[in-house]
Structures are given as structure tokens and as C-alpha cells.
VEXMIDO-78829 format. One record per residue (C-alpha): residue number from 1; residue in one letter; x, y, z. Coordinates in steps of 0.2 Angstrom, whole numbers, plus 5000, padded with zeros to 4 digits. Each point is the difference from the previous one (the first is absolute). Layout:
<atom pos="NUM" code="a" u="X" v="Y" w="Z"/>
...
This chain:
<atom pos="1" code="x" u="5177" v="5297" w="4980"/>
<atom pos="2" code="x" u="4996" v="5018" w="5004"/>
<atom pos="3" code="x" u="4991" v="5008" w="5014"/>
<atom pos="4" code="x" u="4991" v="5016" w="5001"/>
<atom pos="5" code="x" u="4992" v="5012" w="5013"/>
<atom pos="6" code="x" u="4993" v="5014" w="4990"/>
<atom pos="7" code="x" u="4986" v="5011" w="5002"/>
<atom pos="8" code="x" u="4991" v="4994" w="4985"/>
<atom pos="9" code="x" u="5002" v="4979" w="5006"/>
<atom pos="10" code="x" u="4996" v="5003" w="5017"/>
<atom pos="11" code="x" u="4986" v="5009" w="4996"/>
<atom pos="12" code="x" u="4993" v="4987" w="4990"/>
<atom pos="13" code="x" u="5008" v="4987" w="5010"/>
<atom pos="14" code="x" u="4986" v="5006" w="5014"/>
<atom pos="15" code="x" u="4986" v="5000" w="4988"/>
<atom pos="16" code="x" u="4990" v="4982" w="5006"/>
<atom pos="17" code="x" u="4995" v="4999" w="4979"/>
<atom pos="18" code="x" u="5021" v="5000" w="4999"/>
<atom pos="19" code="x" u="5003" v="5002" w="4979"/>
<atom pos="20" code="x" u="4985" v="5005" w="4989"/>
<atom pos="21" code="x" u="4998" v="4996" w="4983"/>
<atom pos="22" code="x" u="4999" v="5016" w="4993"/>
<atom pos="23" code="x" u="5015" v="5005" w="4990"/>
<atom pos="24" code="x" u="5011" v="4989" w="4987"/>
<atom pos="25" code="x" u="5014" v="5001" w="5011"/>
<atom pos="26" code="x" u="4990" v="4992" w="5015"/>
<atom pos="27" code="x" u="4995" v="4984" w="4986"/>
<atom pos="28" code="x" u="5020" v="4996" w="5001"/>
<atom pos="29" code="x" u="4998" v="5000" w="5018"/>
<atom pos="30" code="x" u="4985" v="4991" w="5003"/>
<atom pos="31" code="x" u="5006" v="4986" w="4991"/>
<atom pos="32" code="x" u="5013" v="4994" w="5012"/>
<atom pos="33" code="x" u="4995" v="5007" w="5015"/>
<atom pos="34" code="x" u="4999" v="4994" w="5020"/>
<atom pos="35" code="x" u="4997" v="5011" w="5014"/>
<atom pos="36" code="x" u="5010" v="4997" w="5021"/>
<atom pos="37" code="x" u="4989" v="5005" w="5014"/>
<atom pos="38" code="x" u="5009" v="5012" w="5011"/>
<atom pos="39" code="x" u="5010" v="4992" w="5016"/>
<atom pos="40" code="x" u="5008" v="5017" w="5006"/>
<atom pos="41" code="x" u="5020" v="5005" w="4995"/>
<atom pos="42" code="x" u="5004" v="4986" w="4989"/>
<atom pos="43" code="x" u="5016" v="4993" w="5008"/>
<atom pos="44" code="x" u="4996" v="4985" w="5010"/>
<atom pos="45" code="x" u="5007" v="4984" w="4993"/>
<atom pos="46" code="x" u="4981" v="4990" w="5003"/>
<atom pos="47" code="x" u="4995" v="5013" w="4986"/>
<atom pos="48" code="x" u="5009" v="4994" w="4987"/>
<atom pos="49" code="x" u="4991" v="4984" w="4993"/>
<atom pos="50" code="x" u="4984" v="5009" w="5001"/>
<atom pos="51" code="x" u="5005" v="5012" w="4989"/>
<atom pos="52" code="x" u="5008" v="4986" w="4989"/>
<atom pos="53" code="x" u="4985" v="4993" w="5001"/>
<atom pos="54" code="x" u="4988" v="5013" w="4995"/>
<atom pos="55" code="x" u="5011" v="5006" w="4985"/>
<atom pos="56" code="x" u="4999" v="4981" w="4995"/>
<atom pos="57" code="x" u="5004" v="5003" w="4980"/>
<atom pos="58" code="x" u="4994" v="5020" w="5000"/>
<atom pos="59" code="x" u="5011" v="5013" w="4993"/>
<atom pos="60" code="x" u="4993" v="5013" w="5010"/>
<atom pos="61" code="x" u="4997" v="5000" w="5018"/>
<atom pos="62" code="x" u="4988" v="5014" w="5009"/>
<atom pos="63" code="x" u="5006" v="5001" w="5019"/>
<atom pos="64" code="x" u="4984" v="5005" w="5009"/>
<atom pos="65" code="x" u="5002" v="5016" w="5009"/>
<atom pos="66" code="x" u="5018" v="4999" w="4995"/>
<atom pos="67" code="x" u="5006" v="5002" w="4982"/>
<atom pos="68" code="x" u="5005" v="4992" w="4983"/>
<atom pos="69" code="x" u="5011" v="4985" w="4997"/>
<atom pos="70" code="x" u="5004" v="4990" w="4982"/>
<atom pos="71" code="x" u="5010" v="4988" w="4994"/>
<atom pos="72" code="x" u="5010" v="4995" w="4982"/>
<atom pos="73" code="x" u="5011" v="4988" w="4993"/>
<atom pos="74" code="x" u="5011" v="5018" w="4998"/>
<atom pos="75" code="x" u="5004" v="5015" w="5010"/>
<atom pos="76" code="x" u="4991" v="5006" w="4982"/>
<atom pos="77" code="x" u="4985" v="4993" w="5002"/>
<atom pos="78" code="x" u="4997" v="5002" w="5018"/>
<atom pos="79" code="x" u="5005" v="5020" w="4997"/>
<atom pos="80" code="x" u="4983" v="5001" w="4986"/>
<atom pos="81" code="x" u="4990" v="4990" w="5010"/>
<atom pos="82" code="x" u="5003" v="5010" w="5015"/>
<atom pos="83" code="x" u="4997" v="5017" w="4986"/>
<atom pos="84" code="x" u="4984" v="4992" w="4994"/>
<atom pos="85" code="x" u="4992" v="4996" w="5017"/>
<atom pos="86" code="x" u="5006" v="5018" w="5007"/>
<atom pos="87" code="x" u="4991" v="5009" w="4985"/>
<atom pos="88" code="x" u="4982" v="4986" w="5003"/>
<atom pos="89" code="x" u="5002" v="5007" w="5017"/>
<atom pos="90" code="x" u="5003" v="5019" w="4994"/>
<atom pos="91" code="x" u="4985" v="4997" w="4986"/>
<atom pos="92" code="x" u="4990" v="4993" w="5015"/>
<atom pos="93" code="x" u="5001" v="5015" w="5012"/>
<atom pos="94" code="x" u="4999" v="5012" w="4987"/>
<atom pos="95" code="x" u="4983" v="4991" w="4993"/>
<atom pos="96" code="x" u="4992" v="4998" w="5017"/>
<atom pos="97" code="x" u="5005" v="5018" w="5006"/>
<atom pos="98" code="x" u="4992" v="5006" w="4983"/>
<atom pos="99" code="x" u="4983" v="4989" w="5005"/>
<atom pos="100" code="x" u="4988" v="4997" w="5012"/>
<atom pos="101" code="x" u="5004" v="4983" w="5004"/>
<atom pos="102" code="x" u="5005" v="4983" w="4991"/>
<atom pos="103" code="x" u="4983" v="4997" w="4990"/>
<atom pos="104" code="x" u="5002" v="5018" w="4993"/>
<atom pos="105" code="x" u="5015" v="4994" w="4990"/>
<atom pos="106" code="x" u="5001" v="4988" w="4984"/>
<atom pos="107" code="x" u="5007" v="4984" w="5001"/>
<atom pos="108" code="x" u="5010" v="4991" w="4989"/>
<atom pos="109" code="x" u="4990" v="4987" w="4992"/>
<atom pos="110" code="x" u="5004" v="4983" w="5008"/>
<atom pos="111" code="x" u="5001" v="4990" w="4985"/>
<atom pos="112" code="x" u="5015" v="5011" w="4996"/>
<atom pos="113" code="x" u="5007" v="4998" w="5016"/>
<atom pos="114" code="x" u="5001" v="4980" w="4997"/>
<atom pos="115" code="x" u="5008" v="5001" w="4982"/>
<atom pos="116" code="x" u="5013" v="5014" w="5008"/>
<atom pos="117" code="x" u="5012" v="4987" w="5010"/>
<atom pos="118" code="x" u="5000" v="4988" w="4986"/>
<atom pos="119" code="x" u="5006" v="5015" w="4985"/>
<atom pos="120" code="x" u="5015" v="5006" w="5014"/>
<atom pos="121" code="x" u="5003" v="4982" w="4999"/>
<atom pos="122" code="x" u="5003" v="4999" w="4981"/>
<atom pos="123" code="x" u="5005" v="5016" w="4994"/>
<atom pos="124" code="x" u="5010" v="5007" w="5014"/>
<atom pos="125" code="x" u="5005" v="4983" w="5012"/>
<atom pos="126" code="x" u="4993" v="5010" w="5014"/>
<atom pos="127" code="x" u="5002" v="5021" w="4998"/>
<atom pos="128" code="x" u="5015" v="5001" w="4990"/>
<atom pos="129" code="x" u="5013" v="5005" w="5012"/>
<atom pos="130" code="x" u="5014" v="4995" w="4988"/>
<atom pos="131" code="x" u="4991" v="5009" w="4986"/>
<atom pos="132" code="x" u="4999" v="5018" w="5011"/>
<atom pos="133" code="x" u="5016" v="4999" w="5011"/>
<atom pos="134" code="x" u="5012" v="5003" w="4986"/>
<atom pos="135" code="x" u="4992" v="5017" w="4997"/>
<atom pos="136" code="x" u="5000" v="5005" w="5018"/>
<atom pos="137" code="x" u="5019" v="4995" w="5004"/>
<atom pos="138" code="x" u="5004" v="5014" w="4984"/>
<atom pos="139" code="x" u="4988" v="5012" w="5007"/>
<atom pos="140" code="x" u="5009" v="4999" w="5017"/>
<atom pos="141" code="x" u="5017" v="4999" w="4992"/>
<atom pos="142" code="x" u="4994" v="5017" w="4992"/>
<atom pos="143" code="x" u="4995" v="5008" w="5016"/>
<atom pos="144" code="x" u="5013" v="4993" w="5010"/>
<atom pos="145" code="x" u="5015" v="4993" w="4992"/>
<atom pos="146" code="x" u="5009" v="4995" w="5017"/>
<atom pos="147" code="x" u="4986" v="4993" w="5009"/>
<atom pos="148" code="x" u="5009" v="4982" w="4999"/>
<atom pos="149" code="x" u="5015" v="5007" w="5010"/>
């Protein structure tokens, strides 16, 4: 599980249309996506099955007014879910600030939208953490080979 407060999320987390379908990126998101009303700082016990209960079997998780949260079955996975949902959010505000509203941008076609959980499904088993986090543990090993010290 990761958990984010950037600009980019909580600027979108406050928009009451919460994740457009406007970009590729946001298709992956869109497919397994909830959304948790705000209830204040999050760190009252009586909270917490809400919020289990409003993820339900979501990936991705906007916190109203608040921020970005995702799950996986590996740190891997959770880490390009949480890339993938902060770059739908940066699309987003970088779209709308571009625009004169929401019906000034184009949308995604929703039959695509439908087919796009389903091919992640099949071709990936979700966003293909495993496939992507090799790579970035040798580029971090590159840029810092004592950062497991």
C-alpha cells in the first residue's frame, strides 16, 4: 500500500468529477478505481473499515480533499499504480488548466474504457509491476549504489 499527498492528487482528489477519462494513463486507473469521502486527519480507529470498505477490490483509492492511496500484491506493483494514478492526476490538471472546463476536453471513448481492465488482466496480470521494477532497482543501483545501507 502506498499513500500520497502531492499537489498533483490533492488537486484532483478536490475536483467533485475526481478522475477523467482523458489520457491513456487514467484508462488504467479508471478500471479499478473507488473513491473515500473526507472525514478530517485520517487517524481515528472508527475510520478504518470505511475505508476498507470503500476500496472494496479497487487498486486505486482517491481520498477526497486528501490524497492518493493504492494497493498490490507487491511493493512493485503498488509503486506503478501509485506512478500511473500520479501522472492521470498530473495529465488532468495540465488538461483542465489548458481548457475552459471539462466539456472542452475529449474523452476517452467509453467502449475502450470497458475492454481496458480486462487486456491488464491478460497481458500484464494487473500493471506489470514485476515486469518494470527490475529496471528501476538497476537504475537506482546506478544512481545510488549504497542506498540499501
Amino acid at each position: 500500500m502506498l499513500h500520497t499527498h502531492t499537489r498533483a492528487g490533492v488537486a484532483v482528489s478536490a475536483q467533485q468529477a475526481g478522475i477523467l477519462p482523458i489520457s491513456q494513463q487514467s484508462t488504467f486507473v479508471l478500471a479499478s478505481l473507488a473513491y473515500h469521502g473526507y472525514e478530517g486527519v485520517a487517524f481515528r480507529d472508527e475510520e478504518k473499515p470505511r475505508l476498507q470498505a470503500d476500496l472494496g477490490n479497487a487498486n486505486f483509492l482517491v481520498l477526497r480533499n486528501h490524497g492518493l492511496l493504492t494497493v498490490g500484491k507487491t511493493i512493485a506493483d503498488a509503486f506503478l499504480s501509485m506512478y500511473t494514478f500520479e501522472n492521470t492526476c498530473r495529465i488532468q490538471v495540465d488538461a483542465l488548466a489548458g481548457q475552459r472546463g471539462i466539456e472542452s476536453l475529449t474523452p476517452v471513448n467509453p467502449l475502450i474504457l470497458k475492454g481496458v481492465a480486462e487486456a491488464m488482466r491478460v497481458q500484464t496480470g494487473g500493471l506489470g509491476g514485476a515486469f518494470v521494477w527490475p529496471s528501476l532497482l538497476r537504475k537506482l543501483e546506478r544512481t545510488d549504489p549504497g542506498y540499501t545501507s
